[in-house]
TORBA-609074 format. One record per atom (N, C-alpha, C, O): z, x, y. Coordinates in steps of 0.02 Angstrom, whole numbers, plus 50000, padded with zeros to 5 digits. Atoms other than C-alpha are relative to their C-alpha. Layout:
<kezas>
ZXY...
</kezas>
This chain:
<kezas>
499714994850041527315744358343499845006750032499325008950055500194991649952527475761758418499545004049959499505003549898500454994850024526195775058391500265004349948500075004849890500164996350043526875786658333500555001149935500645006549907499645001550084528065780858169499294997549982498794995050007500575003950061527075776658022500404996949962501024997349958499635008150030527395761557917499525001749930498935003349923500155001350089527275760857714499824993850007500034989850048500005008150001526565745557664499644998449945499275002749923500084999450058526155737757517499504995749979499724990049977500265005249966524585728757508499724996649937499655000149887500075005750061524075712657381499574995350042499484994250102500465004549998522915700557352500414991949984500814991549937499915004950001523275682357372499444997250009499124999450057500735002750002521645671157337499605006350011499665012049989500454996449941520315678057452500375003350069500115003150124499614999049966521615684957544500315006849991500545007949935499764993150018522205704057571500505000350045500375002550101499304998749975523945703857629500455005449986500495008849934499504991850012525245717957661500594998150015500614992750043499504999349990527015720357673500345003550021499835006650032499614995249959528185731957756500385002649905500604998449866500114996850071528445742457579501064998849998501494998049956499084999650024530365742257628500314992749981500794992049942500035008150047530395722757588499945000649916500264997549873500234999650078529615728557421500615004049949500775009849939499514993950055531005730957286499385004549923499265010549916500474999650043529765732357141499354994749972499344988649974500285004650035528305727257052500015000649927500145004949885499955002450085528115717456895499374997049976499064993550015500405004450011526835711256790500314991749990500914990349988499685005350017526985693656760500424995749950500094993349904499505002650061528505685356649499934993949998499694991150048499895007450027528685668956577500494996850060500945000350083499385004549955529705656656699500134995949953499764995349904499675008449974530655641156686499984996150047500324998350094499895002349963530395627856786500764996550027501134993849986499585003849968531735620956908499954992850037499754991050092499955008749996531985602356897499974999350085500275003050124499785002649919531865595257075499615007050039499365003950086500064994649973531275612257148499274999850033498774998150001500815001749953529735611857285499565005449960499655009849918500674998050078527945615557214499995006850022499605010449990500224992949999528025632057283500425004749969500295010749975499624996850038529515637357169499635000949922499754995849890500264998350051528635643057015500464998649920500274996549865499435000950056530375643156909500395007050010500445010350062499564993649988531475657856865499795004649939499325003849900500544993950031531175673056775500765004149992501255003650028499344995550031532495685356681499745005850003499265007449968500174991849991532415704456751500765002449995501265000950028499634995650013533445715756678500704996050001501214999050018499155002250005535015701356650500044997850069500614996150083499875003149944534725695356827499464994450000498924995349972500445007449992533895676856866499815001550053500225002450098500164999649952532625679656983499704992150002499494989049954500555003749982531825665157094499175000450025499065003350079500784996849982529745666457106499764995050014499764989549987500595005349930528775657357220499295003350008499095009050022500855000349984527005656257233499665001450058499624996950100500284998649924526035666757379499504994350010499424991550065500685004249995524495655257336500174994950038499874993850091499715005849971525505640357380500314999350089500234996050140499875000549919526415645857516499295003850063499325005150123500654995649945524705654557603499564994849978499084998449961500405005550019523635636757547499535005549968499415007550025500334994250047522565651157440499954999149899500324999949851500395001750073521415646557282500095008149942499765013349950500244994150029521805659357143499495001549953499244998149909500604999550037520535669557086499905001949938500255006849924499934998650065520075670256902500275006749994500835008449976499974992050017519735689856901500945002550010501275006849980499304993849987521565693856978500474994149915500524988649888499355001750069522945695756821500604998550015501024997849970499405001549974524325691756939500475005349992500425010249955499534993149975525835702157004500664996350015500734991150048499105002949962527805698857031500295005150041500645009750018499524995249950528445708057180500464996350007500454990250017499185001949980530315707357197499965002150076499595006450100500234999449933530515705857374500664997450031500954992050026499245003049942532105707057502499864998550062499725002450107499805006849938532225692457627500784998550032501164994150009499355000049984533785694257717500585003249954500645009149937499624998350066535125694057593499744998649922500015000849872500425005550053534165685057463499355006349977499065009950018500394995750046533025695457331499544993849947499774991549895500625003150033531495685157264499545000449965499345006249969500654996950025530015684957160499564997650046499704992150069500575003149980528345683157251499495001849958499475007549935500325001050062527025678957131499065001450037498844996750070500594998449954525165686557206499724999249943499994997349891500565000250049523445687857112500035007149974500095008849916499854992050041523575707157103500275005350086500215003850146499794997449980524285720057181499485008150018499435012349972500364993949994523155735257254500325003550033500805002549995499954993949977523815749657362500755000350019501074995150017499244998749970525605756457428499845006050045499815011750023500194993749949525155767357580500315001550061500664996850080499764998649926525705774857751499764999250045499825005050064500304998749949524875772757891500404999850068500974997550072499724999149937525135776758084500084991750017499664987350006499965006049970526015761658166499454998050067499514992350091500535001749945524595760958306499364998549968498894995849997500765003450015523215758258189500204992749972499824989449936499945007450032524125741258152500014995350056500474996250096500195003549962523515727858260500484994850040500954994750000499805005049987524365713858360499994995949960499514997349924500225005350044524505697858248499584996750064499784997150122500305002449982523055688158305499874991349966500174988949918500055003850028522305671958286499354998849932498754998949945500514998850029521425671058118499624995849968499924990549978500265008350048520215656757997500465001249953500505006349918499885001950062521215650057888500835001349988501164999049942499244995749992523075660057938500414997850046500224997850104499505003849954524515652158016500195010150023500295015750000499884993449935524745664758168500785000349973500985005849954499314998949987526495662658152500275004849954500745008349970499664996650053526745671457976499575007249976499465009849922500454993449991525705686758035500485005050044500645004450103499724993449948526605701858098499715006050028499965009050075500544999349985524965711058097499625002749978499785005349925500724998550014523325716358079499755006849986499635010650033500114993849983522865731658001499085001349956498644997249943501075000850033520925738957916500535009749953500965014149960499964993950057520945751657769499515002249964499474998549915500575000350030519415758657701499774996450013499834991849973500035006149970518785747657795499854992249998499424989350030499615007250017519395730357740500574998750054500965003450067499385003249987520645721057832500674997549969500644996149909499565002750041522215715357785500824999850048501125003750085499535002149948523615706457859500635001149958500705000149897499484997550021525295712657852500584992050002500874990550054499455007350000526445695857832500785000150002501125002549957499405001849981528065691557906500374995349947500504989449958499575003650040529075687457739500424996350010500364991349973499375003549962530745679857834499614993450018499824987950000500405006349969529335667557924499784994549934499904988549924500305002750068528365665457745500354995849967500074990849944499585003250063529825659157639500644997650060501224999150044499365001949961531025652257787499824992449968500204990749923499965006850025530565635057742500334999249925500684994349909499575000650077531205637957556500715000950034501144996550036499264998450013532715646557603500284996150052500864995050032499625006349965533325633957736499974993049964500194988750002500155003450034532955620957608500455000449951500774995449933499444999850046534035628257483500755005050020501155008449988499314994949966535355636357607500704995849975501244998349958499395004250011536455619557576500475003149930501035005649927499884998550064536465622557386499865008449992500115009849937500354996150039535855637657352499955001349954500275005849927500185003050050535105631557227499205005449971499085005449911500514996150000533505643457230499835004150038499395003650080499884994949972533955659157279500445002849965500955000249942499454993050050534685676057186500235003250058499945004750110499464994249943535945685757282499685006349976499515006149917499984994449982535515703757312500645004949955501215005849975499514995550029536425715057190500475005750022500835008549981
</kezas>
């Protein structure tokens, strides 16, 4: 990432886990709504969820990041754009929305416990870590899964 742009990013807790996002992925956050489950639908589909007259689909970060949640967090629904496709992702909580210089964000590396592949990279904040995650990578296995049907997946308004 070049020096000298800076990158918004939006950063959440999954388990024991402090993950970030590229803030322009981030449509909004929500506290957590009631779902429905979807019959047939892999364990990392949570169900669907009614915002504002639109059916969102919400999927589970815990699940897809193998990540134990922790009592203390009250959980969080970020709406989140993946291509064309607008999602819920369902975290433990949601802490900061900040800027930082693109050079203080790291290479993705190899880390315990983190599939390298769904790391885009590595940044420290107050100094904590926290990995910025490649959403498209994160949830490609859903959405090629339900590309046939799309069957679990909201279109983009």
């Amino acid at each position: 990432m070049a020096d000298s742009q800076a990158v918004r990013v939006v950063v959440f807790q999954v388990g024991n886990l402090a993950c970030g996002m590229l803030a322009s992925r981030a449509r909004e956050i929500l506290a957590p709504l009631p779902t429905t489950r979807i019959p047939g639908a892999p364990d990392t589909v949570i169900g669907l969820v009614n915002v504002r007259g639109t059916l969102l689909t919400v999927v589970d970060a815990h699940r897809l990041l193998d990540r134990a949640p922790l009592p203390e967090h009250e959980g969080a629904l970020l709406v989140v754009d993946v291509g064309t496709r607008r999602l819920g992702l369902a975290v433990g909580r949601v802490d900061d929305l900040f800027e930082i210089p693109a050079g203080q964000l790291e290479a993705r590396e190899a880390l315990p416990g983190v599939d390298v592949r769904l790391v885009k990279a590595v940044g420290r904040r107050d100094g904590r870590h926290f990995v910025v995650l490649d959403t498209e990578a994160l949830l490609a296995p859903l959405l090629s899964a339900a590309a046939g049907g799309d069957r679990f997946n909201s279109r983009t308004s």
